[in-house]
C-alpha positions as CSV (number, residue, x, y, z in Angstrom):
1,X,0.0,-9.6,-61.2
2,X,0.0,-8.1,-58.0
3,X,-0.1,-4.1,-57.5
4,X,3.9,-2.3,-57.0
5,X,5.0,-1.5,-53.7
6,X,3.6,1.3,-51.4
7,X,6.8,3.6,-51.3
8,X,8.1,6.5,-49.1
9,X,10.7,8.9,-50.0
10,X,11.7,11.0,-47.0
11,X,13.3,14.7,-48.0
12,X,15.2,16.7,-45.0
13,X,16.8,19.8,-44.9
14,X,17.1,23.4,-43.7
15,X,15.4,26.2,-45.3
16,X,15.9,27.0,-49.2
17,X,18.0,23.9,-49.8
18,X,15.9,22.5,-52.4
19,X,13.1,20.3,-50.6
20,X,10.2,22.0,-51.7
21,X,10.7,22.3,-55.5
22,X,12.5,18.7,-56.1
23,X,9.7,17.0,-54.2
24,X,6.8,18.4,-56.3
25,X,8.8,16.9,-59.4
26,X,9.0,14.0,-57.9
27,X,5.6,13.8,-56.8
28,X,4.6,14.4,-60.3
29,X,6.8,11.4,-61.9
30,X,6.3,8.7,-60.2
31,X,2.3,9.4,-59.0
32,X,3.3,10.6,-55.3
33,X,1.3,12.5,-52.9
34,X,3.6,15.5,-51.6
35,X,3.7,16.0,-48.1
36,X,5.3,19.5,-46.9
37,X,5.2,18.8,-43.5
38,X,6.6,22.3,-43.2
39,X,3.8,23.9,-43.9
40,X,2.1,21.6,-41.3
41,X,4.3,23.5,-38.8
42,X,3.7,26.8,-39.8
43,X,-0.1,26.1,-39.9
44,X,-0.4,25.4,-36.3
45,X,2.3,28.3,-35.4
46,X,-0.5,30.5,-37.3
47,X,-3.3,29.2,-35.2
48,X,-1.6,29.1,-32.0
49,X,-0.5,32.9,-32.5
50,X,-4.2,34.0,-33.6
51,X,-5.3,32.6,-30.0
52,X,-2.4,34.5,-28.6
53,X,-0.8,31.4,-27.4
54,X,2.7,32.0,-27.1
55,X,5.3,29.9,-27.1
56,X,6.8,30.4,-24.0
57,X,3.1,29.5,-22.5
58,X,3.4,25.9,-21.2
59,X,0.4,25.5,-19.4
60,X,-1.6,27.6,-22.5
61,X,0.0,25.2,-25.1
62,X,-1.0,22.1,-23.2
63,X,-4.2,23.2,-22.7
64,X,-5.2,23.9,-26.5
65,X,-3.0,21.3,-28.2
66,X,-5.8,18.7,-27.4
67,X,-8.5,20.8,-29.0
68,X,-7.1,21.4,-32.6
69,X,-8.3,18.6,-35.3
70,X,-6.1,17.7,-37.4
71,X,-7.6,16.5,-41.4
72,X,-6.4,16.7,-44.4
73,X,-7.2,18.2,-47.8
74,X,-6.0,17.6,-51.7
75,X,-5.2,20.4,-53.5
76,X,-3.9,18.5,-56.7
77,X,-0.9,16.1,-55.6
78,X,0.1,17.6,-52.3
79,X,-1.9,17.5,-49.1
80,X,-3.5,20.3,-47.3
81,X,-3.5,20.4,-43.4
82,X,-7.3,22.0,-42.0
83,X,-7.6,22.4,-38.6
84,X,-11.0,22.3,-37.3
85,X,-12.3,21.6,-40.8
86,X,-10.3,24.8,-42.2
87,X,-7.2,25.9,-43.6
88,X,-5.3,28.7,-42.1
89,X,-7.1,31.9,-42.3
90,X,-3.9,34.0,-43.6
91,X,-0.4,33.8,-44.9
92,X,1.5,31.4,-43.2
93,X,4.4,31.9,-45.1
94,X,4.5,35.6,-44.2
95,X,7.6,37.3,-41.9
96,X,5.8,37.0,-38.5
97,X,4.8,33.1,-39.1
98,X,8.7,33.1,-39.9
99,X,9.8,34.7,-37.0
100,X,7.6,32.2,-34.9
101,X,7.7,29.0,-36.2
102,X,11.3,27.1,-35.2
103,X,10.1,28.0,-31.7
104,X,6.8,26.6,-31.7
105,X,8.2,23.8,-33.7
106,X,10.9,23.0,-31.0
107,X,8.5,22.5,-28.2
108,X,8.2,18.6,-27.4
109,X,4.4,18.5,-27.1
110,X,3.6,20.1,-30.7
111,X,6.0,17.7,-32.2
112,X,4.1,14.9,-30.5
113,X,0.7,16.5,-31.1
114,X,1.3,15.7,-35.5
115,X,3.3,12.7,-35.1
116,X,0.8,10.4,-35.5
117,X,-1.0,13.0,-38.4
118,X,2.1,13.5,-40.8
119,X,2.6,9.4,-40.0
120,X,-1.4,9.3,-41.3
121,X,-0.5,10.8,-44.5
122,X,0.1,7.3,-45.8
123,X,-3.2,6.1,-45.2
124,X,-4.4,9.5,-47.3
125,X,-2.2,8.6,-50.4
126,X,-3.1,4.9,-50.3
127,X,-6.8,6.3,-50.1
128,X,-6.8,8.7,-53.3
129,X,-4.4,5.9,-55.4
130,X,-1.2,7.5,-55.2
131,X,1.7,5.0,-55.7
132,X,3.1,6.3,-52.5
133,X,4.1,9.6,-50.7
134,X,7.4,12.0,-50.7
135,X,7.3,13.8,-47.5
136,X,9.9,16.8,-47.0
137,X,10.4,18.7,-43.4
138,X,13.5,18.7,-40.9
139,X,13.1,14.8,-39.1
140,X,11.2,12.5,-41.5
141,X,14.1,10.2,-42.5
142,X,15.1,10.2,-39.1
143,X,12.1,10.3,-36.7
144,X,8.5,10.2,-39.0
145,X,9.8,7.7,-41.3
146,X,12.8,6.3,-40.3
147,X,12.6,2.9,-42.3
148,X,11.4,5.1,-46.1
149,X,12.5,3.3,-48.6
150,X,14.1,5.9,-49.8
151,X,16.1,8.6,-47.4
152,X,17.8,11.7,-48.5
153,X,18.9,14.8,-47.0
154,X,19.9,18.2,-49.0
155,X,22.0,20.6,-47.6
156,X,23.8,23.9,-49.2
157,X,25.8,26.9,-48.6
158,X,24.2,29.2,-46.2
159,X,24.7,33.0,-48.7
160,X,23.6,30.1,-51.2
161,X,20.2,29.6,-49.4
162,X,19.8,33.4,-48.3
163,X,20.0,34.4,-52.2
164,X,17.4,31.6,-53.1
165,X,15.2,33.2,-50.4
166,X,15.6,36.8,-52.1
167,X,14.4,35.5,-55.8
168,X,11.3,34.4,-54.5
169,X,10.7,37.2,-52.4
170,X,11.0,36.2,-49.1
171,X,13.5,37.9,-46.1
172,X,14.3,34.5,-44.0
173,X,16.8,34.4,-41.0
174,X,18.5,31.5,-42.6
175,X,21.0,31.3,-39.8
176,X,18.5,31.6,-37.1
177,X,16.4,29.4,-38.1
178,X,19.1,26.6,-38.7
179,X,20.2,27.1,-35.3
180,X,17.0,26.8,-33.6
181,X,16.4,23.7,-35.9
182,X,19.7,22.0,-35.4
183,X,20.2,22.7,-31.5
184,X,16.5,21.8,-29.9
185,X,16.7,18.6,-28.0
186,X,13.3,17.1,-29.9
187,X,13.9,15.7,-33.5
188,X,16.6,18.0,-34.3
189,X,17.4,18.7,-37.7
190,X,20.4,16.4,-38.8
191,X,21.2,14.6,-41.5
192,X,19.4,10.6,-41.1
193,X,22.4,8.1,-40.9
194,X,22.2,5.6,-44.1
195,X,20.3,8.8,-45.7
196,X,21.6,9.8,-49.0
197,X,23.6,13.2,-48.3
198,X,23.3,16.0,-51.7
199,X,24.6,19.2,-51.8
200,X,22.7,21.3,-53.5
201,X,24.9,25.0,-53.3
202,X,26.7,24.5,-56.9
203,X,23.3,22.2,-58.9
204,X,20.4,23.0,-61.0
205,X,16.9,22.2,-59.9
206,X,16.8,19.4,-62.7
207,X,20.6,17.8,-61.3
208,X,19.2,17.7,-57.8
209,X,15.8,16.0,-59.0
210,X,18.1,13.5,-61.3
211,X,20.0,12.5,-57.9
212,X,17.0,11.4,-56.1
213,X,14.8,10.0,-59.7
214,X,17.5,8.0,-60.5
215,X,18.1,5.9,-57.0
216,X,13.7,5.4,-56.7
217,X,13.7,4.7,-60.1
218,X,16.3,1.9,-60.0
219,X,15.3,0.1,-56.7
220,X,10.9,1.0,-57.1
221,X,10.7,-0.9,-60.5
């Protein structure tokens, strides 16, 4: 009997609309390595703003993109992004990587410089035995992974999102940030046509998580 199929479940959304906690369930059901590819961008924002790189610095960013290694770490099912052999040195998740990061990630080159990285998390799941990846960020059912198996984009109410933000802790320009994400002219954030559209504003972590279980479950067996 041969082994299942390799598959790819490709998350999208804007910030606090569920991506983050639904695919670390479903990493942990059906045996998937869990890609934040947010987290990718925030890493390089960190490391471009502790070489003072801004990111209104053209000639600057082209000149260190080429220089940063890209690898890739477990820690338990999701995978870790080093650069140069390390992780990032502080809190990436803090207010000034916030303030920061929609720019950086707008700029054509950086989007181009881990395109072929967040495509070669495939070849790390397949290499530690995962049955296949779930891979959340802003343009993987639409530009990393286009033809996933499995294609779904969560959205929900912007006060919704802001007061999500607040219980954990965190003071995000929600608005800003969808702004920036939704109007830059390279792999703007948009909901993948054929994806499957939830709204998340009035559901429970477990509904949401139900949604997507129930569609891999039905067409991975």
């Amino acid at each position: 009997m041969g082994l299942p199929p390799f598959i790819i479940v490709a998350i999208d959304g804007g910030a606090a609309s569920g991506k983050s906690s639904s695919s670390k369930i479903l990493a942990d059901r059906f045996n998937l390595l869990h890609v934040d590819t947010g987290s990718f961008y925030r890493h390089i924002t960190y490391e471009l703003l502790r070489r003072s790189v801004t990111h209104t610095d053209h000639a600057a960013l082209l000149a260190v993109l080429p220089e940063l290694k890209f690898s890739t770490r477990l820690h338990g099912r999701s995978a870790q992004m080093l650069i140069d052999g390390q992780p990032a040195a502080g809190e990436i998740r803090g207010r000034h990587v916030n303030d920061h990061v929609s720019h950086y990630a707008a700029i054509p080159e950086v989007r181009q410089a881990l395109l072929a990285y967040q495509r070669g998390q495939v070849a790390v799941a397949k290499q530690h035995g995962f049955r296949g990846l779930v891979m959340e960020g802003r343009d993987i059912g639409s530009v990393i992974f286009p033809d996933a198996g499995f294609r779904f984009f969560l959205h929900a109410d912007p006060g919704e999102r802001v007061r999500r933000r607040e219980s954990e802790g965190h003071n995000d320009s929600i608005a800003e940030r969808d702004r920036l994400d939704s109007s830059r002219k390279t792999s703007p954030l948009t909901c993948p046509a054929g994806a499957i559209d939830i709204d998340t504003t009035h559901l429970t972590l477990a509904q949401v998580v139900e949604k997507m279980a129930a569609s891999i479950a039905v067409k991975s067996d």
